[in-house]
Every structure is written in structure tokens, then in C-alpha cells.
py3Dmol code that shows the C-alpha trace and the ligand (Angstrom):
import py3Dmol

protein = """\
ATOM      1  CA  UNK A   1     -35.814 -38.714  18.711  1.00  0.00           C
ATOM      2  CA  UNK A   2     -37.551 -35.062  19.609  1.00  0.00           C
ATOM      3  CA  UNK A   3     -34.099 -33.907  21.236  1.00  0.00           C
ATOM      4  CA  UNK A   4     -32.284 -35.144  17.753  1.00  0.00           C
ATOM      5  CA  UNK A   5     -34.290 -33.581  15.178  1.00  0.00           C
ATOM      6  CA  UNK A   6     -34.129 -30.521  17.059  1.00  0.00           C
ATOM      7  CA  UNK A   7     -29.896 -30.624  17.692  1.00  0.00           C
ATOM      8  CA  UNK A   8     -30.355 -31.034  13.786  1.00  0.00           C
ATOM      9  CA  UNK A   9     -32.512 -27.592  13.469  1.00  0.00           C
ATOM     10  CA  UNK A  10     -30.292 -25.969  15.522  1.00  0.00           C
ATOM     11  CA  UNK A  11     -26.908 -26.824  13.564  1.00  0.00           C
ATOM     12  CA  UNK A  12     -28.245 -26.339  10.464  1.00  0.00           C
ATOM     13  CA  UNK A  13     -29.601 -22.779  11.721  1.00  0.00           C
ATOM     14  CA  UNK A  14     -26.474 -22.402  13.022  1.00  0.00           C
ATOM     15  CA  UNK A  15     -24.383 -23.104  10.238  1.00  0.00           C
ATOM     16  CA  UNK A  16     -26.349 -20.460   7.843  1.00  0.00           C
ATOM     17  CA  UNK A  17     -26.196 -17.553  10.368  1.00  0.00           C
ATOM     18  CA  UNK A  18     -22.365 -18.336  10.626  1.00  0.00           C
ATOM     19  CA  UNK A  19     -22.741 -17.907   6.406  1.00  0.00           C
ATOM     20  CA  UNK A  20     -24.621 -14.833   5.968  1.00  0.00           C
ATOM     21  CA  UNK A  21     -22.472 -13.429   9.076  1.00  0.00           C
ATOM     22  CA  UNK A  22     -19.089 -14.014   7.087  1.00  0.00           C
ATOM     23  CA  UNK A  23     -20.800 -12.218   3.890  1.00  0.00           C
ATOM     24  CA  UNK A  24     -21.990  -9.350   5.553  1.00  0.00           C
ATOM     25  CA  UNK A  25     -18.593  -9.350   7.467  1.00  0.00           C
ATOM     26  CA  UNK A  26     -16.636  -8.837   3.896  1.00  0.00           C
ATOM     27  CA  UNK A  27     -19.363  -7.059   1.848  1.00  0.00           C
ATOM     28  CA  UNK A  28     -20.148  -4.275   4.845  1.00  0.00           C
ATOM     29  CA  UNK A  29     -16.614  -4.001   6.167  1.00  0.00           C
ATOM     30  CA  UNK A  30     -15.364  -0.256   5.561  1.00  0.00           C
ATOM     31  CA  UNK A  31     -12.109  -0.275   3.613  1.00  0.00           C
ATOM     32  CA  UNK A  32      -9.725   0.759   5.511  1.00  0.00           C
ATOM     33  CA  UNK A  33      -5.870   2.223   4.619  1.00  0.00           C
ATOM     34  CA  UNK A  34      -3.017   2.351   6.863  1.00  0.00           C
ATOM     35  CA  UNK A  35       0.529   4.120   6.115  1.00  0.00           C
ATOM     36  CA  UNK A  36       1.804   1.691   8.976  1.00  0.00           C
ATOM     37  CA  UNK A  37       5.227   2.974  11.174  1.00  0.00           C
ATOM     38  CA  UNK A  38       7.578   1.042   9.906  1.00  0.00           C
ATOM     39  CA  UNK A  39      10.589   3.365  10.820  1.00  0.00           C
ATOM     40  CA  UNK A  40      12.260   4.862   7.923  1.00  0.00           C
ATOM     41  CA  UNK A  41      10.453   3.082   4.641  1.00  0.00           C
ATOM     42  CA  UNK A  42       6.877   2.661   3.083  1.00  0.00           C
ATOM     43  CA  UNK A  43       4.619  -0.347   4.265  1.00  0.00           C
ATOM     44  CA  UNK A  44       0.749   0.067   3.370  1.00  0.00           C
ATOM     45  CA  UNK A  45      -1.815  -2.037   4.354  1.00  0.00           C
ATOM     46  CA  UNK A  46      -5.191  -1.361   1.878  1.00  0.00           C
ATOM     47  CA  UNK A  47      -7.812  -3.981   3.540  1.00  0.00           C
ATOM     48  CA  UNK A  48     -11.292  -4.691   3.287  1.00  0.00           C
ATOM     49  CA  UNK A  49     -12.553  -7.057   5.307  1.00  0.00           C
ATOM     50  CA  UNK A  50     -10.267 -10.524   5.190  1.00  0.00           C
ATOM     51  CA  UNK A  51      -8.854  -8.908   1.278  1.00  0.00           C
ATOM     52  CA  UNK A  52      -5.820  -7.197   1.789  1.00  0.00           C
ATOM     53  CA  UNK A  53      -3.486  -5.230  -0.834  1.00  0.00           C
ATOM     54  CA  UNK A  54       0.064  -4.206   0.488  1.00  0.00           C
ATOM     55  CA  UNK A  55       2.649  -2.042  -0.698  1.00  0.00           C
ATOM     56  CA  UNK A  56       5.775  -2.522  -0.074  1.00  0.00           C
ATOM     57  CA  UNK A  57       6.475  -3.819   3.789  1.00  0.00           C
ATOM     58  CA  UNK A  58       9.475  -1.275   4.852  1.00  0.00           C
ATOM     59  CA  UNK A  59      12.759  -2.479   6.316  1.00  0.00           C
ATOM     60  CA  UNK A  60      12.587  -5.212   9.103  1.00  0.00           C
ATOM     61  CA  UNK A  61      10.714  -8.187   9.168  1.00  0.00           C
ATOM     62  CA  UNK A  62      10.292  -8.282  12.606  1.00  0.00           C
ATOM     63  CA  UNK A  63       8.333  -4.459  12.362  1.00  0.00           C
ATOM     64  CA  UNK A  64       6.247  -5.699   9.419  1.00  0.00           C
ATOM     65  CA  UNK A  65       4.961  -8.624  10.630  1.00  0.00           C
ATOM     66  CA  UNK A  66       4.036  -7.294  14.138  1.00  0.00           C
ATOM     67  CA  UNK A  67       2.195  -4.286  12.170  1.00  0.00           C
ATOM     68  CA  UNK A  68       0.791  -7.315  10.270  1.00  0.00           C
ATOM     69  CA  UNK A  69      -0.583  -8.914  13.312  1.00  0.00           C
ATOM     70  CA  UNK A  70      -2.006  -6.018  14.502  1.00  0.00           C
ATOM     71  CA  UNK A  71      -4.521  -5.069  11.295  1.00  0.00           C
ATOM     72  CA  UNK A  72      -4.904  -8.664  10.042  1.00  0.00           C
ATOM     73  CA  UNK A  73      -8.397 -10.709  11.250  1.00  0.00           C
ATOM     74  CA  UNK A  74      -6.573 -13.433  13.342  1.00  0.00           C
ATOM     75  CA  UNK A  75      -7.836 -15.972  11.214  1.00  0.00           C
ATOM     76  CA  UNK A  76      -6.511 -14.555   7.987  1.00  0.00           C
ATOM     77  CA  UNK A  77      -3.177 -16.014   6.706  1.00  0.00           C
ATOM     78  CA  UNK A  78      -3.519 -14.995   3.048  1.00  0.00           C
ATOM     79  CA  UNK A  79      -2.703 -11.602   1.779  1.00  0.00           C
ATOM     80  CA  UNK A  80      -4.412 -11.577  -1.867  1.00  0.00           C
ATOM     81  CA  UNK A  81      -2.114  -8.910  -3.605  1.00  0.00           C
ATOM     82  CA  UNK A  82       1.333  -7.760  -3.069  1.00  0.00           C
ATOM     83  CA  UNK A  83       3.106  -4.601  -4.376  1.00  0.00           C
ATOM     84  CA  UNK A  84       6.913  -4.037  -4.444  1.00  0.00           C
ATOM     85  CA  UNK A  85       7.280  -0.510  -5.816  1.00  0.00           C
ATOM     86  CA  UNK A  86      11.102  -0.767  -6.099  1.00  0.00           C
ATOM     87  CA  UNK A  87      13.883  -3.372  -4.528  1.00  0.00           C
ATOM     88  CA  UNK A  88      15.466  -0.944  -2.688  1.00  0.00           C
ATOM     89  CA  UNK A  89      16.323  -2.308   1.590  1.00  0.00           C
ATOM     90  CA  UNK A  90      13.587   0.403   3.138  1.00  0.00           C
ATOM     91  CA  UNK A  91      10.611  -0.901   0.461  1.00  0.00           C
ATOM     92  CA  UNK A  92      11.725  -4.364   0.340  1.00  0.00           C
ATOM     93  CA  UNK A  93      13.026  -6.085   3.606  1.00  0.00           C
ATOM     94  CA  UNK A  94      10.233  -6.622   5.046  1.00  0.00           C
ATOM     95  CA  UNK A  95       8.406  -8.053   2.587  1.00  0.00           C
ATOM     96  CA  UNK A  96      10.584 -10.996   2.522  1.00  0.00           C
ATOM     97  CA  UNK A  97       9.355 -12.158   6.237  1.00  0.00           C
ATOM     98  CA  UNK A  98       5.901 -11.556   4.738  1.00  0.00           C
ATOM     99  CA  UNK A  99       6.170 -14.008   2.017  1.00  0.00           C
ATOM    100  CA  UNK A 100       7.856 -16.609   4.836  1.00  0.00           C
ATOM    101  CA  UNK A 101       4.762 -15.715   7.002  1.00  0.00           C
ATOM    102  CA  UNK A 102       1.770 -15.591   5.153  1.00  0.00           C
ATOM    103  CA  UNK A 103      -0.087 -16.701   1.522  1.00  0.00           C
ATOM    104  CA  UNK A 104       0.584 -13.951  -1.093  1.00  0.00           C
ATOM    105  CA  UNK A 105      -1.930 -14.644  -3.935  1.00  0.00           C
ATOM    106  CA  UNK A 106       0.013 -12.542  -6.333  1.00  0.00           C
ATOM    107  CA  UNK A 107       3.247 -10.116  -6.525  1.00  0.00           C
ATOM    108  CA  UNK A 108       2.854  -6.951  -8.712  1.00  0.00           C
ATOM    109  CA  UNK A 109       6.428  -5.317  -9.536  1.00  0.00           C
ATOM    110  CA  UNK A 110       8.870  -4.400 -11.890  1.00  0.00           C
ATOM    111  CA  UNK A 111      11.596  -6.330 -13.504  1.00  0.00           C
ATOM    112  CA  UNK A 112      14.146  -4.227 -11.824  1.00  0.00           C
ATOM    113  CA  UNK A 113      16.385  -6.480  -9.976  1.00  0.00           C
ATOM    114  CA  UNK A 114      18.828  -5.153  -7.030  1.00  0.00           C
ATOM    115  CA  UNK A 115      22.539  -7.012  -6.429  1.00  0.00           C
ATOM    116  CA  UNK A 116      22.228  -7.169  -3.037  1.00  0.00           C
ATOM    117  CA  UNK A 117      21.190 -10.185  -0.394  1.00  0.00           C
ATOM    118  CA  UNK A 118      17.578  -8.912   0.405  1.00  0.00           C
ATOM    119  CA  UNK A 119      16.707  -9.096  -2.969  1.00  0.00           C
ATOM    120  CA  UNK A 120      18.459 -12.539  -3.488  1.00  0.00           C
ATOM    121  CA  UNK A 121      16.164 -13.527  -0.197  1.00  0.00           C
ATOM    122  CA  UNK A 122      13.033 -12.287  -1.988  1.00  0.00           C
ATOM    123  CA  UNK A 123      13.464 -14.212  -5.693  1.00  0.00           C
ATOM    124  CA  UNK A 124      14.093 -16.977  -3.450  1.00  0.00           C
ATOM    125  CA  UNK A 125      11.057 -16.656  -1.187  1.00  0.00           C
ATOM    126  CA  UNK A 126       8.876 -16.384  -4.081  1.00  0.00           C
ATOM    127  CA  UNK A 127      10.467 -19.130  -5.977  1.00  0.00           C
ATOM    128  CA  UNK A 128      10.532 -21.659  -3.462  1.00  0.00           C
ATOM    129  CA  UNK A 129       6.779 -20.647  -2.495  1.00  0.00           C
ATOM    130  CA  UNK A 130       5.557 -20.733  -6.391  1.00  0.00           C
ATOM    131  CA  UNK A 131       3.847 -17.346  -5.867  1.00  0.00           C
ATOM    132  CA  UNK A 132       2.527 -15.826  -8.890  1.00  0.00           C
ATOM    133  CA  UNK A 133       4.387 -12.810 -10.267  1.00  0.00           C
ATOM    134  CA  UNK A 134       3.191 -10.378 -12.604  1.00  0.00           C
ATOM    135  CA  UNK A 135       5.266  -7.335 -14.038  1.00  0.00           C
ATOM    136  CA  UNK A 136       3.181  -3.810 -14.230  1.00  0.00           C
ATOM    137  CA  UNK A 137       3.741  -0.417 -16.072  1.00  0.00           C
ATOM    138  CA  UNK A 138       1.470   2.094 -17.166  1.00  0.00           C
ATOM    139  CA  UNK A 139      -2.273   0.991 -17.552  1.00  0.00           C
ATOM    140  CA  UNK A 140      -2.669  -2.287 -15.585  1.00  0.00           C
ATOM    141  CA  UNK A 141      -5.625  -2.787 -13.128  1.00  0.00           C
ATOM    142  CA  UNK A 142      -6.235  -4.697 -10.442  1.00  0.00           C
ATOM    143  CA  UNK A 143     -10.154  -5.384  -8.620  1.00  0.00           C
ATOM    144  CA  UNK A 144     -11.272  -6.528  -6.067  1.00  0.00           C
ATOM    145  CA  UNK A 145     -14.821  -6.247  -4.798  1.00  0.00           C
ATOM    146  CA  UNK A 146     -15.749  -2.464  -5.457  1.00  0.00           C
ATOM    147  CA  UNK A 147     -11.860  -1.193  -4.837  1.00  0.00           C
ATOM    148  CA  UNK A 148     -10.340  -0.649  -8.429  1.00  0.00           C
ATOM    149  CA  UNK A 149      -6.099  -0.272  -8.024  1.00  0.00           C
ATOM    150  CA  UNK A 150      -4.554   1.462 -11.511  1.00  0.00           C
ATOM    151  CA  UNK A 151      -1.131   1.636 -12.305  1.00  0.00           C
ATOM    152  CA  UNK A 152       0.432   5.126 -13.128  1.00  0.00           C
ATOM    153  CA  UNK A 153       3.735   4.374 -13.517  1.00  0.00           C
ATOM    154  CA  UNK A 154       5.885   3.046 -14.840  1.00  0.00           C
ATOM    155  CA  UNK A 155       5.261   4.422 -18.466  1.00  0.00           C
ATOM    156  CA  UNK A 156       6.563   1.041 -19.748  1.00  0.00           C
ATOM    157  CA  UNK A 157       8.303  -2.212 -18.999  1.00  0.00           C
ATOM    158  CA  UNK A 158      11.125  -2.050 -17.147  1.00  0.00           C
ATOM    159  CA  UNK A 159      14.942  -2.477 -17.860  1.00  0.00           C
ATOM    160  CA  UNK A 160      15.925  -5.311 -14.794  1.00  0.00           C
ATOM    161  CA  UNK A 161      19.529  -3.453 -15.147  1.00  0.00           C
ATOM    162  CA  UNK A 162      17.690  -0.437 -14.113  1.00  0.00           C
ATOM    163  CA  UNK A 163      20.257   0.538 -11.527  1.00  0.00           C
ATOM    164  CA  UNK A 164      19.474   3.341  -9.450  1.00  0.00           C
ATOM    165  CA  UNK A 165      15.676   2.302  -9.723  1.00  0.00           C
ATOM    166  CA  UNK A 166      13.692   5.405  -7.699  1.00  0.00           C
ATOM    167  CA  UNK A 167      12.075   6.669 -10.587  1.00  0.00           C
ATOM    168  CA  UNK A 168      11.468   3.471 -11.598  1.00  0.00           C
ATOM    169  CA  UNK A 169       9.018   2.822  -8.992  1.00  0.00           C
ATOM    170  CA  UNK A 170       5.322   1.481  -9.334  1.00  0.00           C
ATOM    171  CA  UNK A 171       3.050   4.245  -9.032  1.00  0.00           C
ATOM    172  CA  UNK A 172      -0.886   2.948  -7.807  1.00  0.00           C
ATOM    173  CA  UNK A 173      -3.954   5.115  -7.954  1.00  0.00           C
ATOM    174  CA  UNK A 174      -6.773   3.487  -5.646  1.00  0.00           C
ATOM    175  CA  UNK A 175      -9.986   4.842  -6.545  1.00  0.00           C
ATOM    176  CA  UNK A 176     -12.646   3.709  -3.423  1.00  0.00           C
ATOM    177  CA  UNK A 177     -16.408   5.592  -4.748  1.00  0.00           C
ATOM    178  CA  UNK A 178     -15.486   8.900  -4.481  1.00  0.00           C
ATOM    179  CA  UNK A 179     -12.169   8.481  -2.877  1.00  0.00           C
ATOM    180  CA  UNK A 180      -8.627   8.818  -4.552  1.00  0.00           C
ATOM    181  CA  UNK A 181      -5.121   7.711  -3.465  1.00  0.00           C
ATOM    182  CA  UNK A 182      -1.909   8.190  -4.965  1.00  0.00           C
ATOM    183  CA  UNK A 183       0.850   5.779  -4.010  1.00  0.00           C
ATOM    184  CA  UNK A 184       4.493   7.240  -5.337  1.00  0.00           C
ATOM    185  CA  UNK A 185       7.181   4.988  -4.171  1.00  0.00           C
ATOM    186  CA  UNK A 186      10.302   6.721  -4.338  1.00  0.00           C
ATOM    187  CA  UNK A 187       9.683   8.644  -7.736  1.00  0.00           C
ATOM    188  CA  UNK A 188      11.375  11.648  -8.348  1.00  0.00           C
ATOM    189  CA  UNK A 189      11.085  14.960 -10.451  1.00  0.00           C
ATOM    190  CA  UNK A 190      11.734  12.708 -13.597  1.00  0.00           C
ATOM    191  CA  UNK A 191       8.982  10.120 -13.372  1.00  0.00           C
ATOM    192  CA  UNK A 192       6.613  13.371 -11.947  1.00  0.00           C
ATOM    193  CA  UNK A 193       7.020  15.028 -15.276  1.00  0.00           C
ATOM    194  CA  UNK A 194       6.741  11.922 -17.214  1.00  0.00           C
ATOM    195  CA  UNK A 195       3.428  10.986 -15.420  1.00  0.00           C
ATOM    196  CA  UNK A 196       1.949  14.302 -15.635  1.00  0.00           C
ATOM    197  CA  UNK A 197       2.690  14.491 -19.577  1.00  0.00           C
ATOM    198  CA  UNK A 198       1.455  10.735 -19.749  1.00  0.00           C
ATOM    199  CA  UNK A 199      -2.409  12.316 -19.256  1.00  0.00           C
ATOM    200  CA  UNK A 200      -3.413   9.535 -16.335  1.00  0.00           C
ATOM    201  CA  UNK A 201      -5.154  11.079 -14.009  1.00  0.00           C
ATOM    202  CA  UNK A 202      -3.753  11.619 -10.458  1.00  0.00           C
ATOM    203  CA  UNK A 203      -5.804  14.115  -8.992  1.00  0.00           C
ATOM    204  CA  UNK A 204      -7.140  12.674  -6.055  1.00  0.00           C
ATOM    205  CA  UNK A 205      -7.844  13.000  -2.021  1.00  0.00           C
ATOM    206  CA  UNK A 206      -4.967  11.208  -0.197  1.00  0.00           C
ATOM    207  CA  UNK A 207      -1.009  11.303  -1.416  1.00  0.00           C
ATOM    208  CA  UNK A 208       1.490   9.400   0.269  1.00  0.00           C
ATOM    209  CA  UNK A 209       4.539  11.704  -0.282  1.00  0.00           C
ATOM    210  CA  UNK A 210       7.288  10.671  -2.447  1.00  0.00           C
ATOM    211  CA  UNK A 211      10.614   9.568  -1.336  1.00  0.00           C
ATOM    212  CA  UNK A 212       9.991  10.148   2.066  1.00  0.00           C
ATOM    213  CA  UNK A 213       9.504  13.798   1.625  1.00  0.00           C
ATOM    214  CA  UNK A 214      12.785  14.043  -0.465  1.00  0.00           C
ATOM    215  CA  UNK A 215      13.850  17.251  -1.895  1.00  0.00           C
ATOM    216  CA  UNK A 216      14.174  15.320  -5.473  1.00  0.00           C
ATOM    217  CA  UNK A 217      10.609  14.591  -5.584  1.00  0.00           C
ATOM    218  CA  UNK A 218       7.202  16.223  -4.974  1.00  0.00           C
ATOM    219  CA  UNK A 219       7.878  19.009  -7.811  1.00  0.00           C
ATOM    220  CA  UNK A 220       5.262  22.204  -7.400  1.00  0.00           C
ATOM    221  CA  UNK A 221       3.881  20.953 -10.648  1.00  0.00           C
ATOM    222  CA  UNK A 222       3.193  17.521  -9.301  1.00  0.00           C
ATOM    223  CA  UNK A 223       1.821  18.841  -6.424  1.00  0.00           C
ATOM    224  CA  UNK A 224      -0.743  21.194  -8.158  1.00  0.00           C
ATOM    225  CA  UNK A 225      -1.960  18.399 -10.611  1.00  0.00           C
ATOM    226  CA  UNK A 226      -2.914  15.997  -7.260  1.00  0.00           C
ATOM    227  CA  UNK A 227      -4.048  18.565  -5.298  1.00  0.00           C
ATOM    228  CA  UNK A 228      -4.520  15.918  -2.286  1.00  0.00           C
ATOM    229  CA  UNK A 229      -6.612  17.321   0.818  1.00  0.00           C
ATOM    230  CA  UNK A 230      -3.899  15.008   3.096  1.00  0.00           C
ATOM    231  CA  UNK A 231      -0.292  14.091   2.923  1.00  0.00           C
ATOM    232  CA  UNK A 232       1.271  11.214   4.304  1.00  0.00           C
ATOM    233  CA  UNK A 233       4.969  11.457   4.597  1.00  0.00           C
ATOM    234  CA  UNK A 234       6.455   7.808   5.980  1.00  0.00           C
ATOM    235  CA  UNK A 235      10.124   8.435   7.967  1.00  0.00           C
ATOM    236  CA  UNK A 236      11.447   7.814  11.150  1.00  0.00           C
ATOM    237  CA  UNK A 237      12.612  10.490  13.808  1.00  0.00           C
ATOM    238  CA  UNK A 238      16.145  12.023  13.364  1.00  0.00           C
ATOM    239  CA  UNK A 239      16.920   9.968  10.210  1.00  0.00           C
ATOM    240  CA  UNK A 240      20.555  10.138   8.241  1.00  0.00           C
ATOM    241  CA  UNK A 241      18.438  11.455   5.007  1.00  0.00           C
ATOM    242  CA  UNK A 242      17.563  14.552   6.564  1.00  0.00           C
ATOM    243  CA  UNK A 243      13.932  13.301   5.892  1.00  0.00           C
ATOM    244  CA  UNK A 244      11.428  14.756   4.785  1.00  0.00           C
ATOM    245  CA  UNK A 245      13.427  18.038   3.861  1.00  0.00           C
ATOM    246  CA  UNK A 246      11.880  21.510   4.664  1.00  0.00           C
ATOM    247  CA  UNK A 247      11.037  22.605   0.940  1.00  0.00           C
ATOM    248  CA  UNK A 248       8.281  19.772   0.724  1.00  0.00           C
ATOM    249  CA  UNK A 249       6.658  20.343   4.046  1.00  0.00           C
ATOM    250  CA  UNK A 250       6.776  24.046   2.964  1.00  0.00           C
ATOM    251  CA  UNK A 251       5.509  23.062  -0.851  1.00  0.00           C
ATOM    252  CA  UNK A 252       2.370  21.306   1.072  1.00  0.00           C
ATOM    253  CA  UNK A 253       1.696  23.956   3.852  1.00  0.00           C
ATOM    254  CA  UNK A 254       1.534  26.550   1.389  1.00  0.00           C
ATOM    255  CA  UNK A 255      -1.112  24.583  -0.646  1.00  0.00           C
ATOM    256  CA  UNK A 256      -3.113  24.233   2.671  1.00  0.00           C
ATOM    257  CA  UNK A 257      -2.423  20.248   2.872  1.00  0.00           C
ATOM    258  CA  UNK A 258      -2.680  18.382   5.931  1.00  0.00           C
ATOM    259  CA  UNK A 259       0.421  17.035   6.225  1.00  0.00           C
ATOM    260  CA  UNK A 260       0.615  13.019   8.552  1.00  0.00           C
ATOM    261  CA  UNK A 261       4.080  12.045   9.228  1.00  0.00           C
ATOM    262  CA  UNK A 262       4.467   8.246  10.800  1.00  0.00           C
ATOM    263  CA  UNK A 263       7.456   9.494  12.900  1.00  0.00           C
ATOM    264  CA  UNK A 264       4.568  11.847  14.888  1.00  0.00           C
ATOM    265  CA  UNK A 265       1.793   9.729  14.481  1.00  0.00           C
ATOM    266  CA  UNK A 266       2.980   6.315  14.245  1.00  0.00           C
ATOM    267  CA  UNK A 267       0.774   4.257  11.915  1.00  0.00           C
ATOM    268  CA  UNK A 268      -2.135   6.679   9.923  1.00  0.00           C
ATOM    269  CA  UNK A 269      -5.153   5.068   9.034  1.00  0.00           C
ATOM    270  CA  UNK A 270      -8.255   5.890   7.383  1.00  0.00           C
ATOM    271  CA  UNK A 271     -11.456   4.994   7.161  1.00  0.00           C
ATOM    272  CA  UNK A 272     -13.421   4.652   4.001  1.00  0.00           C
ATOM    273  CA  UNK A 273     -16.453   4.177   2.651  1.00  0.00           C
ATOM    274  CA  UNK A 274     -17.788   5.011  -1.049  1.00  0.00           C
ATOM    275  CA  UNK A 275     -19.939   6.977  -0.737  1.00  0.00           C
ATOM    276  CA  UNK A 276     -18.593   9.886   1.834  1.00  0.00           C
ATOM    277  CA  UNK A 277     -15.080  11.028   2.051  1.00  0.00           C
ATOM    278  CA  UNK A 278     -12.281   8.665   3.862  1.00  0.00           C
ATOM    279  CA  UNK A 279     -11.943   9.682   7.904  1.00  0.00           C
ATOM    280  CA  UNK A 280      -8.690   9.789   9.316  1.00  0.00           C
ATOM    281  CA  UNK A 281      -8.923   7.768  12.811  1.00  0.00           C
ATOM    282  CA  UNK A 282      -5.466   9.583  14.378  1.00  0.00           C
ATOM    283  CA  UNK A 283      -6.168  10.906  17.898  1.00  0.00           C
ATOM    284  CA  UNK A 284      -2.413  11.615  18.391  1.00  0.00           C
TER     285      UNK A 284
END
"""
ligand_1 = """\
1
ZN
Zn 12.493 4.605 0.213
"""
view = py3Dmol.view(width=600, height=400)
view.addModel(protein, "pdb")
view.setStyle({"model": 0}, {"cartoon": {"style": "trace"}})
view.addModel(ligand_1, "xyz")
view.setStyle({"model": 1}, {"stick": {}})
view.zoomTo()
view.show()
């Protein structure tokens, strides 16, 4: 009887440490950002504690969901938000195993639609998986816990005939406390001038580089308003692009702006908490 009463205690104890553990796992987990190596493309994992945000998930499949694996708590098969900044192959491919792989509690994209098969394999995916998808320009936000997403760009809704959709990409400031993060896609000079004259904010700490470091993006203007402290330029060695292209690194050298290329450093991840500025973990 003494024995049961006290295998009782014990569970129960148990059972409420396991509780408050979990909660102080989430709530006291630093957030953490990774511009993960996916070769030449953008995949970005935004997590805090078992809460994750992507962006985009960069060409292969295969790449994306090892990269997954890798960052993910082992036990976590859900990723709560999903961003697809544009359907082009390098943004988008990957993404597609992700949505065979794991839960996605929500897409946020444009209407622009691609002709091609990955895209085909993507409306499917979501289709066939119900997942909830919800178009974004200019002004939507996204929370969750004390990380606040905005959307920059685009200035509007979306033509799905959009055709050569770069500029077209969604643009995502993160504001963590008194951290800042600018996510451009593949904008270019265009959608720079039309997000600096549509008065959003986008000065802020982090920028992950346009384009891949593109000469048609990452105009001086552009580059003055955001006036990051740290670059982060996501290509692969010796690609066909001739990415990123000399002007840009020069552009950020000259304004003193650590520049983090995946194709050096493989994936670059930071460290964040509210209240001090975001570390970058890199010993490479
Ligand atoms: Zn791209």
C-alpha cells in the first residue's frame, strides 16, 4: 500500500517537472537564425525553441531536409510558418520535400505562379496536404511568442502572371527586442526603390543580401537606408551566375559591413536574445 502511494507521488512529481521543463524549454530558448548552405539558393531557418519560421528551402530536397534534421529538436515534426519568397527552382525546390516531410501550419507567399514542374509539385503538395495558404504584400504580420515577422514587400497583391517574378519577391523584417533582420529574396533595384519610397522601415542589424549578391540588386541607396552591421550573401563556390559579383562585396566593404558568405562558411547562424545584440556562432 506504502510502496503504491508513493509510485503515485513520484509520477505525479514526475509528470509536472516534465511540464514546467517543456515551458522553460520554449519560453528560455534563445532564438536562433540560420542562413543554412544550401548550395546556390536561400533556405532560412528562424527557430525558437520547437517554433520554427522558414524561408524559402533552396534547391534540393535532399540538402534541405538534412539541414532540417540537423537544427530541428528530434521530436519536432511541425514547422509552424512557411515563407516562399518567389517560385523560382533555387527558392523553391526544396521546399517541396519539406511539405512531404514535415507539418507546415501555414504557407505565406505570393500569387505568382511559375510554369514549370517544381511548382506543379508544390500546389500539389499543399493541396493534397490541406495546408493553409495565405497571400502577403505590404503590411502583414506574423507573431509568435515575442518574435514579430513584418512584411515589406510586396507593395501590393500580386499579378499570378507575374512572369519574371524577382522583384516580386516577399520581403520580411524580423524584429527580435532590439534586433533587426531584413530578408530580400531576389529583389532587385526596382522593388529597392519602391520599398525605400514606401516609408517601412528597414534599417536594421542583419541583411541577407539580395539575389545572391547580384549586380541588379543591393543599390548604394538601399544599402545606406539598412545600414546592417552583417551581410549574409547565400551562393555556392564557382557558380554559373558569377555570384555574388564584385560591385556588391565592394558596395558592403566600403560601408564597413561584415560580409558571411555560405560558400566560406557553410551554414551562418546567430544567436539572439532581446535584450543584447544577436552573436554570430561561426568559428570558420
Ligand atoms: Zn535566387
Amino acid at each position: 500500500m506504502k510502496n503504491k502511494f508513493y509510485f503515485f507521488a513520484i509520477a505525479i512529481l514526475l509528470i509536472i517537472f516534465l511540464y514546467f521543463s517543456y515551458q522553460i524549454f520554449v519560453e528560455v530558448k534563445p532564438l536562433q537564425v540560420v542562413f543554412l548552405d544550401v548550395g546556390q539558393g536561400d533556405s532560412i531557418l528562424i527557430q525558437k525553441g520547437t517554433q520554427q519560421i522558414l524561408i524559402d528551402g533552396g534547391p534540393s530536397g535532399k540538402t534541405e531536409l538534412a539541414k532540417l534534421g540537423q537544427y530541428l529538436p528530434y521530436f519536432d515534426d511541425e514547422i509552424e510558418i512557411v515563407i516562399m519568397t518567389h517560385p523560382d527552382k533555387d527558392h523553391l525546390a526544396g521546399l517541396v520535400e519539406v511539405a512531404r516531410n514535415y507539418k507546415i501550419g501555414k504557407v505565406l507567399t505570393t500569387a505568382a505562379e511559375k510554369d514549370t514542374q517544381v511548382f506543379k509539385e508544390w500546389q500539389d503538395v499543399l493541396s493534397y496536404n490541406k495546408v493553409e495558404t495565405l497571400e502577403v504584400w505590404r503590411g502583414t504580420e506574423v507573431k509568435f511568442n515575442d518574435v514579430s515577422m513584418k512584411i515589406i514587400g510586396p507593395p501590393e497583391k500580386v499579378d499570378p502572371l507575374v512572369g519574371e517574378g524577382n522583384d516580386k519577391s516577399v520581403v520580411a523584417r524580423l524584429d527580435y527586442g532590439e534586433n533587426f533582420f531584413l530578408f530580400t529574396g531576389d529583389i532587385e533595384s526596382p522593388a529597392e526603390k519602391e520599398i525605400l519610397e514606401g516609408g517601412e522601415s528597414i534599417d536594421v542589424d542583419i541583411l541577407k543580401v539580395a539575389h545572391h549578391g547580384s549586380k541588379y540588386s543591393s543599390s548604394e541607396a538601399f544599402l545606406d537606408t539598412a545600414s546592417p552591421e552583417d551581410a549574409i550573401i547565400s551562393v555556392s563556390k564557382n557558380n554559373s551566375y558569377g555570384h555574388p559579383t564584385e560591385a556588391v562585396l565592394n558596395a558592403l566593404a566600403k560601408r564597413n559591413i561584415e560580409i558571411f558568405r555560405t560558400d566560406e562558411k557553410e551554414d551562418i547562424i546567430f544567436i539572439c536574445k532581446p535584450s543584447e545584440k544577436c552573436k554570430n556562432q561561426n568559428v570558420k
